[in-house]
N, C-alpha and C positions, 0 to 999 in steps of 0.2 A: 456656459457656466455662469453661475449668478456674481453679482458683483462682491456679496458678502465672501460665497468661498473662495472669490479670485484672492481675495484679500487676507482670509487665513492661510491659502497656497503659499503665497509671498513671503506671510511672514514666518513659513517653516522654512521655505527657500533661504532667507535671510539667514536663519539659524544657522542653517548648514553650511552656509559662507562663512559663518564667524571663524576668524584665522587662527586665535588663541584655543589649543583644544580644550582647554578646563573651562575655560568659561561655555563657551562650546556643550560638552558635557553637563553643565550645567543647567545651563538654559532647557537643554532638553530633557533633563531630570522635570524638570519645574513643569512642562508641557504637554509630559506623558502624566505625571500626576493628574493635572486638571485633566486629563482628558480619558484616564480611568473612572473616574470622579461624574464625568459629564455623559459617560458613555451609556450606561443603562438608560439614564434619562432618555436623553436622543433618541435611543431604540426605542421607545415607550410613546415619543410625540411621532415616528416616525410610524408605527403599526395602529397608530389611533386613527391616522389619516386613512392610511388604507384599509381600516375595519368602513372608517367612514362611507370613503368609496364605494367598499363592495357594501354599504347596507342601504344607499338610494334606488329609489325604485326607477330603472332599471338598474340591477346594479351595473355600477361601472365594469368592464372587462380586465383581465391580469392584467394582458398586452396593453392596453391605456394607461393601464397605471404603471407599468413598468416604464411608456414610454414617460410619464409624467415627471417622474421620481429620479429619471436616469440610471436604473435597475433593470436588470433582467427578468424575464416573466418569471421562472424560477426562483430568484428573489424573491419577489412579492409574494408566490406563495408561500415560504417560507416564513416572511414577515406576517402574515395574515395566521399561520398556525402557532406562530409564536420562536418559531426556532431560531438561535444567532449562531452564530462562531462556524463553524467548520464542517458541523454536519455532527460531529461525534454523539450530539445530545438528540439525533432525530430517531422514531422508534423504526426497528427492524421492519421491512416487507413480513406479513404472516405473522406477527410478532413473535417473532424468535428473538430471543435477547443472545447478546454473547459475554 
């Protein structure tokens, strides 16, 4: 783990320690915010990298960058078609919608 996300770890760990639950509450109000906020972004520097990858000649393989990223190959290709969240927004096998 990098030292950066050691350090956003922490400081959620921290939160959840905090004894008082309003402030508590609070805090995590404030943290989900910024990080709805932040979170498209993210996805956006995070699938630029791996358009990157897979557009050097050779291109890089999923399984590389999966291992790169700490992602699962399946991830990757996900992140490379563009798709986030849960799966709900990916198009039907055959395209059958429902």
């Amino acid at each position: 783990m990098t030292e950066e996300a050691q350090r956003v770890i922490d400081a959620m760990n921290a939160v959840e320690a905090m004894v008082d639950p309003q402030e508590r509450a609070r805090a995590i109000s404030e943290v989900l915010a910024h990080q709805a906020n932040r979170g498209g972004e993210w996805r956006k520097m995070r699938r630029q990298v791996v358009l990157d990858l897979r557009a050097q000649e050779p291109a890089v393989s999923y399984r590389k960058i999966a291992a790169l990223l700490g992602v699962s190959l399946g991830t990757v290709q996900d992140i490379e078609r563009g798709y986030t969240g849960s799966g709900k927004n990916r198009p039907r096998k055959g395209g059958a919608e429902e």
